[in-house]
C-alpha positions as CSV (number, residue, x, y, z in Angstrom):
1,X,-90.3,89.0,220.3
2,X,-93.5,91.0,219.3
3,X,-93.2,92.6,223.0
4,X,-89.8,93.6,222.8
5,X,-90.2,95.3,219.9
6,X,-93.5,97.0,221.5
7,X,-91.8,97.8,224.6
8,X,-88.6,99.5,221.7
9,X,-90.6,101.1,220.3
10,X,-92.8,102.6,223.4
11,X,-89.0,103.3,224.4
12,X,-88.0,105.5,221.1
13,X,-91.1,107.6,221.3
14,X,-90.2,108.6,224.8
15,X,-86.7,109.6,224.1
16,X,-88.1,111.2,220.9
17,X,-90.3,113.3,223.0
18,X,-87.8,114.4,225.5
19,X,-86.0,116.9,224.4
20,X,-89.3,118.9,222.6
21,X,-90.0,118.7,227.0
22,X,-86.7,120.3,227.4
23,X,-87.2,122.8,225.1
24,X,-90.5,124.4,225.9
25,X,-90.0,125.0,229.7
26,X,-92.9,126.1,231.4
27,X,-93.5,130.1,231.7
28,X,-92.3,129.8,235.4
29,X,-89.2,128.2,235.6
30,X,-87.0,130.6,236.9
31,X,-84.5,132.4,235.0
32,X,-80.9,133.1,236.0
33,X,-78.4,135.3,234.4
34,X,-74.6,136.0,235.7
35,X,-73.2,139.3,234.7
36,X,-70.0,138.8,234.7
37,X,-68.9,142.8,233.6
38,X,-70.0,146.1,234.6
39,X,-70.0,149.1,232.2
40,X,-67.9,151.9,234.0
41,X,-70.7,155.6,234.6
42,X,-69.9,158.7,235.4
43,X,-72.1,160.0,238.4
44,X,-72.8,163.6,238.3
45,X,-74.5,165.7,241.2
46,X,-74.4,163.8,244.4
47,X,-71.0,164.8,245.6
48,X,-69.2,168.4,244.5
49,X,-67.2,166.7,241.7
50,X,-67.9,164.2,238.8
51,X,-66.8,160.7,239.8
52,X,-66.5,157.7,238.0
53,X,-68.1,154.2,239.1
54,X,-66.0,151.0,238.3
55,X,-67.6,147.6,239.9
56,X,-65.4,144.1,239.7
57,X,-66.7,140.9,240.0
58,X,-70.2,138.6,239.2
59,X,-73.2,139.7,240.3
60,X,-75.6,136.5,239.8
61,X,-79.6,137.5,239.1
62,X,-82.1,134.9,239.3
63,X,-86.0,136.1,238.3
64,X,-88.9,134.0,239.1
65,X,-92.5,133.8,237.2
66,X,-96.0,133.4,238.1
67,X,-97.7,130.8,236.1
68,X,-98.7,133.2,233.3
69,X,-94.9,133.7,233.1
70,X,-95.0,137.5,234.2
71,X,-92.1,138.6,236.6
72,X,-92.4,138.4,240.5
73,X,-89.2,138.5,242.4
74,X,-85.7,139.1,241.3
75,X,-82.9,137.9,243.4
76,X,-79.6,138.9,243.1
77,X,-75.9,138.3,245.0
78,X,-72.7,140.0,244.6
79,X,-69.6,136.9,245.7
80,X,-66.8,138.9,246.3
81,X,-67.5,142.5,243.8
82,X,-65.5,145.3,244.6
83,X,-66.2,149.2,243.8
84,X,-63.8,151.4,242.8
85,X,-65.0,155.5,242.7
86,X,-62.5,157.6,241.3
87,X,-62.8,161.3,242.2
88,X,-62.4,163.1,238.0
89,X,-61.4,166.1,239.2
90,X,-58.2,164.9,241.4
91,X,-58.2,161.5,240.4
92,X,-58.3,160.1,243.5
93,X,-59.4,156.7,244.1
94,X,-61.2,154.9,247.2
95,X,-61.9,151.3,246.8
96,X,-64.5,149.4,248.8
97,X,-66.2,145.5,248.9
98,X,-69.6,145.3,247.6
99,X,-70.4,141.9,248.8
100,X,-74.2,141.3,249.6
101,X,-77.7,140.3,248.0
102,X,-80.6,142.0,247.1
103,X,-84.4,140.8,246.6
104,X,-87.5,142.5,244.7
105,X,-90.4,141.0,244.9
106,X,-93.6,142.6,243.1
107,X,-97.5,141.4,244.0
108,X,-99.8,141.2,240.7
109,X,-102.3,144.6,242.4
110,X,-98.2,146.6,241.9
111,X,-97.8,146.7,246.0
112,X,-94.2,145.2,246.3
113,X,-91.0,145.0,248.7
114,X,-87.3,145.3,248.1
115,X,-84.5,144.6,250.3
116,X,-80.7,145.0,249.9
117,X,-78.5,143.6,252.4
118,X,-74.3,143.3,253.2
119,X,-71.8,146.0,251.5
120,X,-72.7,148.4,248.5
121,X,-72.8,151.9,247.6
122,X,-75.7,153.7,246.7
123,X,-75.2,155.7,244.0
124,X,-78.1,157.9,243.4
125,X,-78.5,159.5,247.0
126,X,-78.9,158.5,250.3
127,X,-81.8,155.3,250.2
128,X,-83.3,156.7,253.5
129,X,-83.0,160.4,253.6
130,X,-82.8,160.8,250.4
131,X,-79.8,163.3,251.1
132,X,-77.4,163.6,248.0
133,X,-74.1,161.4,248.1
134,X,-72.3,157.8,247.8
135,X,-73.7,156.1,250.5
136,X,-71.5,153.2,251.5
137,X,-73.9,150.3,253.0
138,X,-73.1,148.0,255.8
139,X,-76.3,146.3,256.9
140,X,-79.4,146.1,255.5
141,X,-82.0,148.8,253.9
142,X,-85.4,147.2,253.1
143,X,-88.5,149.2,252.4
144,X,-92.3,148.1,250.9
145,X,-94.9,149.9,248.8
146,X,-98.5,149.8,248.1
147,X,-100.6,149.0,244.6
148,X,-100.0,152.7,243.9
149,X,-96.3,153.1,244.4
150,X,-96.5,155.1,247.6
151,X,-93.8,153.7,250.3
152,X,-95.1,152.0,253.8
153,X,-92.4,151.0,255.1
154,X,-88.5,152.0,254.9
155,X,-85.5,150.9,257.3
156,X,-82.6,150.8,257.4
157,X,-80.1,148.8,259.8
158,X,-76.6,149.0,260.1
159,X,-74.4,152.1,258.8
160,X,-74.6,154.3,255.6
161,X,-71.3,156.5,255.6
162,X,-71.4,159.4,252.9
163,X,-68.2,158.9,250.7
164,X,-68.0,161.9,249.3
165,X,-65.8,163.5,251.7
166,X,-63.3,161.1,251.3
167,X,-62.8,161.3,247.6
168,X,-62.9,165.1,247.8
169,X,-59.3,165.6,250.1
């Protein structure tokens, strides 16, 4: 009798303990978040006319941690997004799929890489020219950096197509 109640009670404290466990994860458990909505922006200056950018769909984000809990890669995958740019001076639409991934990865000296692969548009220029329009990605653009933010490495496989034309007819 004296043993089963040991053995109870040895029991109890476990289960007690268990969820304080659960509840103070370690700092390197990663960390994922689903964004399930996109807040619609205008995007000025990279074709001849203002056009609004409207994405549909999840876009799932998981971040991993060293063991002091700071940030060290970010993953990310788009299932099944779409992208709608609307042309606000004609209101004419053009709809593509943004379906793809993306990863970030940042070493503790600041060198890092980044690599986004499958269908997207860039919105902010060309990623490998730097030339000013929608880029519409079919491939993969990847590109590394050193401790001082300086590039090494960029390339891109695959297509980039400028949009802009085809919103401006």
């Amino acid at each position: 009798m004296r043993r089963g109640i040991l053995l109870l009670s040895t029991v109890l404290i476990a289960l007690a303990a268990v969820p304080a466990a659960i509840a103070s994860k370690p700092p390197w458990v990663p960390y994922r978040d689903i964004i399930q909505t996109h807040e619609d922006h205008t995007i000025q200056g990279q074709c001849a006319f203002p056009v609004l950018f409207h994405v549909e769909g999840p876009e799932i984000q998981t971040t991993f941690f060293d063991r002091a809990g700071s940030p060290i890669r970010l993953l990310g995958v788009f299932p099944g997004e779409t992208i709608t740019l609307t042309n606000l001076d004609t209101g004419q639409s053009l709809t593509v799929g943004g379906t793809g991934s993306f990863q970030l990865r940042v070493e503790p000296d600041g060198s890092g890489s980044a690599m986004a692969t499958g269908l997207g548009v860039w919105h902010d220029g060309n990623p490998v020219t730097g030339e000013q329009g929608l880029w519409y990605q079919s491939g993969r653009v990847s590109t590394t950096w050193d401790a001082e933010r300086n590039t090494t490495s960029l390339r891109s496989t695959g297509t980039l197509v400028n949009l802009c034309a085809e919103l401006g007819s």
